[in-house]
N, C-alpha and C positions, 0 to 999 in steps of 0.2 A: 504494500500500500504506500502511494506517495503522498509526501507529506507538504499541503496548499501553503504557504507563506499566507496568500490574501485569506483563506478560509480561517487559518487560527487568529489574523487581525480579526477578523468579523468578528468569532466568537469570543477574544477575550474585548472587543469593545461592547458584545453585547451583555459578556460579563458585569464591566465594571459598571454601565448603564445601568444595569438589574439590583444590584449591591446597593447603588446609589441612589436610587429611588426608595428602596426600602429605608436603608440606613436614616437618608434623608426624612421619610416619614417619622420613621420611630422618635430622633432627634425632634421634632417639631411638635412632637404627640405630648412628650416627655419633657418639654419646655414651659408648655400651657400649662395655669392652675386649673385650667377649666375649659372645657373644650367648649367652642361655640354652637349655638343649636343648626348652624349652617351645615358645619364642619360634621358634626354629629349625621344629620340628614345626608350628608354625601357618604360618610362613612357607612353608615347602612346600608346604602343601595349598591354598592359594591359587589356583593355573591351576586345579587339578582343578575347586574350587568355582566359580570364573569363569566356566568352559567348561560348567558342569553347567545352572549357570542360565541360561544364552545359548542351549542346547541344548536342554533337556527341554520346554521350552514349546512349543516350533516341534515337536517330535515328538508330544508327546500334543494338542496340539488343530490338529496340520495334518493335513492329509489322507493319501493314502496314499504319493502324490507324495514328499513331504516326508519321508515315513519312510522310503521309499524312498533319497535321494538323502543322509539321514544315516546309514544302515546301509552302503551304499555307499562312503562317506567312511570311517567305520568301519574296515572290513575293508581300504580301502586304507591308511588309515591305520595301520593293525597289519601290514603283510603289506610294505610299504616304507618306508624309516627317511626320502627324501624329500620334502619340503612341497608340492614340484614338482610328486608324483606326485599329490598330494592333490585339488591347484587343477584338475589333469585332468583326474580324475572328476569333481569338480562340473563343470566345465565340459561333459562328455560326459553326462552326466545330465539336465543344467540343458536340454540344446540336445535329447535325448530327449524331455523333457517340454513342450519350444516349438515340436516340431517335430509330436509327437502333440496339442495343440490345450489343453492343461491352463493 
């Protein structure tokens, strides 16, 4: 395997990039006596936006499969307060869909 000069620039700049956002929050978090209700409201919505964009791509341009086994997740997902229960369904979905030939 050869070794990129350019590809390890990318990834220790997306390194430090990644470090530094973090760090930089924690430091800003942990500066505040009190976090503002602004700051608060952005901070929550965070999972939701995380989970959206991780999500929404694989549902509109995967097949049906896909939609399938995120609408699925879904409904377990709202219907048991378990993560347990979650991993099951993909799991029994995932082995549906390798077992029907997809």
């Amino acid at each position: 395997m050869e070794t990129d000069l350019h590809m390890l620039l990318v990834i220790l700049g997306a390194a430090v990039a990644t470090y530094g956002t973090r760090i930089g929050g924690y430091i800003l978090i942990t500066t505040l006596k009190r976090i503002p209700p602004r700051m608060e409201a952005a901070l929550a919505a965070v999972p939701a936006a995380v989970l959206t964009t991780l999500v929404a791509p694989s549902f509109f341009t995967g097949g049906w499969d896909s939609k399938l086994a995120l609408v699925v997740a879904l409904f377990v997902g709202l219907r048991f307060s378990h993560s347990w229960m979650l991993v099951a369904a993909w799991v029994v979905v995932m082995t549906w869909r390798h077992t029907l030939g997809m």
